[in-house]
N, C-alpha and C positions, 0 to 999 in steps of 0.2 A: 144248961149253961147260959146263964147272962150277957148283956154285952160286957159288963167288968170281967166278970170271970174270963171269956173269951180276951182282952185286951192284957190280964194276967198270962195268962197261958201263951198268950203271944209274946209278950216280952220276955217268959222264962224258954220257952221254946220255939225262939227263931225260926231253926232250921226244919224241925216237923212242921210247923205251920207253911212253911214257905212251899213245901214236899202237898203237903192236901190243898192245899190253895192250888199250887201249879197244875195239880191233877183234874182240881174241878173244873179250872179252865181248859185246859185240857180237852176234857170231855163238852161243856159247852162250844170248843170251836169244832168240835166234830158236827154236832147240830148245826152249825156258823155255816159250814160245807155245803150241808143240804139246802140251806135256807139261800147261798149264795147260788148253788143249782138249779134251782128247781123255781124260785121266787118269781126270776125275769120270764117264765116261759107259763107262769101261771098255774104251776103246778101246786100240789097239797103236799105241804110240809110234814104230815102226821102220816099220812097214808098214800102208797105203799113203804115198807121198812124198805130200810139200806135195801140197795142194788145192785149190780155190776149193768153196764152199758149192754149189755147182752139179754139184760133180763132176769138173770139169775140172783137169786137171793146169795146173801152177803154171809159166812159164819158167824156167827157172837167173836170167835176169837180171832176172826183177822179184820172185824170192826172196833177193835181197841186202837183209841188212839193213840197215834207215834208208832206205839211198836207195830199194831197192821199192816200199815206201809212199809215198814222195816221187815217182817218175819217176809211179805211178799214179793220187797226189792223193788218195789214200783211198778210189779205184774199183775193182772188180775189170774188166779188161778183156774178160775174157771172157760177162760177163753183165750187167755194168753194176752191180752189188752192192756197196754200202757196205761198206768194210774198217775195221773198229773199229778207232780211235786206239791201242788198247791194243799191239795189236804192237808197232808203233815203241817205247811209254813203256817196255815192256817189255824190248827192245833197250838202251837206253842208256841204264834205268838198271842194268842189268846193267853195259853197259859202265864207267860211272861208277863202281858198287861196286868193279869190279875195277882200277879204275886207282887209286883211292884205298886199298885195300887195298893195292898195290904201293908206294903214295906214302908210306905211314906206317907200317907193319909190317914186320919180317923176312922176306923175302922164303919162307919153308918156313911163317910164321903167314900169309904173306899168298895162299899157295896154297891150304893148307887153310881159310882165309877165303871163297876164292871157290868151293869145294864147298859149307860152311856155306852161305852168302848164298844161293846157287844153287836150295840146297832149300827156303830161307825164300820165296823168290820163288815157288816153286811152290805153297808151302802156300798162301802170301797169294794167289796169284792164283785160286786153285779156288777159297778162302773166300769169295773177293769175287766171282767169276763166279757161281755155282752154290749158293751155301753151301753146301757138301760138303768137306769136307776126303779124300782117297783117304788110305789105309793106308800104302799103300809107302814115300812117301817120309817119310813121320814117323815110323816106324820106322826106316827108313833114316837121319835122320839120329840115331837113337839108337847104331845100329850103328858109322856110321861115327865118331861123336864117342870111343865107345870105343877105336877101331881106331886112331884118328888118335893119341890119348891113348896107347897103346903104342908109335909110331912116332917120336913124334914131344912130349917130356915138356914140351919148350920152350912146347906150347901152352897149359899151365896156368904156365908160369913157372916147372918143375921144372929147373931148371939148374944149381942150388947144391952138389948132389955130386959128390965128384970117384968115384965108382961110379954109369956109367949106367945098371947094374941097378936100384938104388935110387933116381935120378931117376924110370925107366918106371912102378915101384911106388906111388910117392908122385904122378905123374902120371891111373895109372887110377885111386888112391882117391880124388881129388881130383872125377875124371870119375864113377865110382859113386856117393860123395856127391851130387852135381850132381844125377844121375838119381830118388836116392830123397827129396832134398828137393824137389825140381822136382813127381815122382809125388804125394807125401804131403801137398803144401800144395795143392795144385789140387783133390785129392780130397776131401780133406776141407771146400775151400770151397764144391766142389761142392756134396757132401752136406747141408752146413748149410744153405748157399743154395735147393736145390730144396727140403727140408724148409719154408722159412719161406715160401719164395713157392710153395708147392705145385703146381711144376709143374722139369723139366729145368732148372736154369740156366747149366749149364755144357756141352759136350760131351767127352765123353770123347778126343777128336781134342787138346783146348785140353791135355790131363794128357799123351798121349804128347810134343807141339809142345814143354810145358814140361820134360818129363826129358830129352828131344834136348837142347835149349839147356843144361840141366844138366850133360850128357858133353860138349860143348864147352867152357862157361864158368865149370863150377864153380859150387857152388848159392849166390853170388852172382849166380851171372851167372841163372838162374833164378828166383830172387827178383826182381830186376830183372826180367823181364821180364814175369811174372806183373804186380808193380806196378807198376812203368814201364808196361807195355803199358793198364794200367788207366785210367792217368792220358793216356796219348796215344789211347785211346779216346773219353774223355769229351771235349776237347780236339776231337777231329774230328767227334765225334756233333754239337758242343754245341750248331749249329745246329737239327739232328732237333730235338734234348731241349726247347731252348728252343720249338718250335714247338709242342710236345705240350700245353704249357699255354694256345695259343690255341683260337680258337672251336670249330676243327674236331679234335677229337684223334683220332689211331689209334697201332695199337701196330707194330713192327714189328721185327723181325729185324735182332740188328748184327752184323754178322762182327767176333770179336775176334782172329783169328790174326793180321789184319795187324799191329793194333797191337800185338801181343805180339813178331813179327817185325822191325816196326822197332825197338822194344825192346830185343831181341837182339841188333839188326846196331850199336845203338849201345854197348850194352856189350864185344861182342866189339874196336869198335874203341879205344875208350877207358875200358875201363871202369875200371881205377884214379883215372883222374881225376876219375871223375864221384864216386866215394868220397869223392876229396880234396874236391873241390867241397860236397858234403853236409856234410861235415864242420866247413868254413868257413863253411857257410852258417848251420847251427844253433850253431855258438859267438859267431858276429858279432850 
């Protein structure tokens, strides 16, 4: 099957596609799991298989994802050990990204959508498990954003030449832009920020996360998520925050990859509109 045939079949069958789309995600956020496990502490993603915290190997059928969790109730069977919610959320909303990515994008942006998402899930979940961000994959998605950017021009919207050489060109400038405004605005907020409040306030993980999203989305799409992610920071802290001013205050550590992350996965999906949107918003 082609990609027409595939975007036939997708229009005459909706809901089957929706149904194998959801499942492959699905099963790549079971891998999402591991690689969120196992990444911060250095571990090998391939070897050893699924485990239980015990040690014990894992069955094929209560490592299916969604329903494993489900048939075990959030038990592990073999020692009786609580299985964090997190798997399952993990699973489906992988799954979800990826059916909505098929649901509204070109099927070749909607592929390399669910790489993009794929690696954001992983950042966000190390940040949020461990706060740690690993290397690999935020470089990784710097590389890949490049790579995809030569393969594929459509992902910045490079379409309007009739020479595909000169779409691919105006593609990766588009994706190196991304990268060095992404780089240059995180760093420098960095620097200002540790300067004033005299102490790290940013990590260096937050400036690679931000040039990635830049070789994907174009250093709008970087800016967004630098500020977007700011603004959906504050938004989920704002309980914390609000609490700091009662009786008891303390200080604490916020992971801001995720919110940079959802940031990204929403500009990647709509991001012309949210322009449009801006733009209606401040002339109205």
């Amino acid at each position: 099957m082609n990609l027409i045939d595939f975007q036939i079949f997708m229009a005459l069958h909706p809901n089957i596609t929706a149904v194998f789309i959801g499942a492959i995600g699905a099963c790549v956020g079971s891998f999402l799991n591991v690689c969120i496990h196992r990444l911060p502490k250095g571990e090998s993603i391939i070897s050893p298989p699924s485990h239980c915290a015990c040690g014990q190997r894992i069955p094929v059928w209560f490592n299916v994802p969604l329903f494993g969790w489900l048939l075990l109730r959030g038990w592990a069977k073999c020692c009786g050990a609580t299985i964090s919610v997190q798997y399952p959320l993990v699973e489906l909303i992988t799954a979800l990204l990826f059916v909505t990515a098929f649901l509204i994008l070109s099927p070749v942006k909607a592929a390399i959508g669910c790489v993009f998402l794929s690696l954001l899930i992983i950042l966000a979940g190390c940040d949020m498990q461990d706060m740690l961000v690993p290397d690999a994959p935020n470089f990784l998605l710097v590389g890949l954003g490049l790579f995809f950017s030569v393969v594929a021009p459509s992902l910045h919207g490079e379409t309007t030449s009739g020479l595909e050489i000169i779409n691919r060109i105006n593609s990766v400038t588009d994706s190196l832009v991304g990268i060095a405004v992404g780089t240059a605005l995180v760093w420098w907020i960095r620097t200002i920020a540790s300067v004033i409040m005299g102490q790290e306030a940013m990590g260096e993980a937050d400036i690679i996360l931000c040039a990635g999203v830049g070789a994907f989305c174009g250093w709008e799409g970087a800016l967004f998520c630098l500020f977007g992610g700011s603004v959906i920071g504050v938004i989920i802290k704002l309980p914390s925050v609000l609490a700091l001013f009662g009786p008891k205050k303390e200080s604490e550590s916020v992971p801001f990859v995720p919110s940079m992350a959802i940031a990204a996965a929403l500009w990647f999906f709509r991001g012309p509109e949210l322009i449009t949107a801006w733009h209606l918003w401040v002339n109205s």
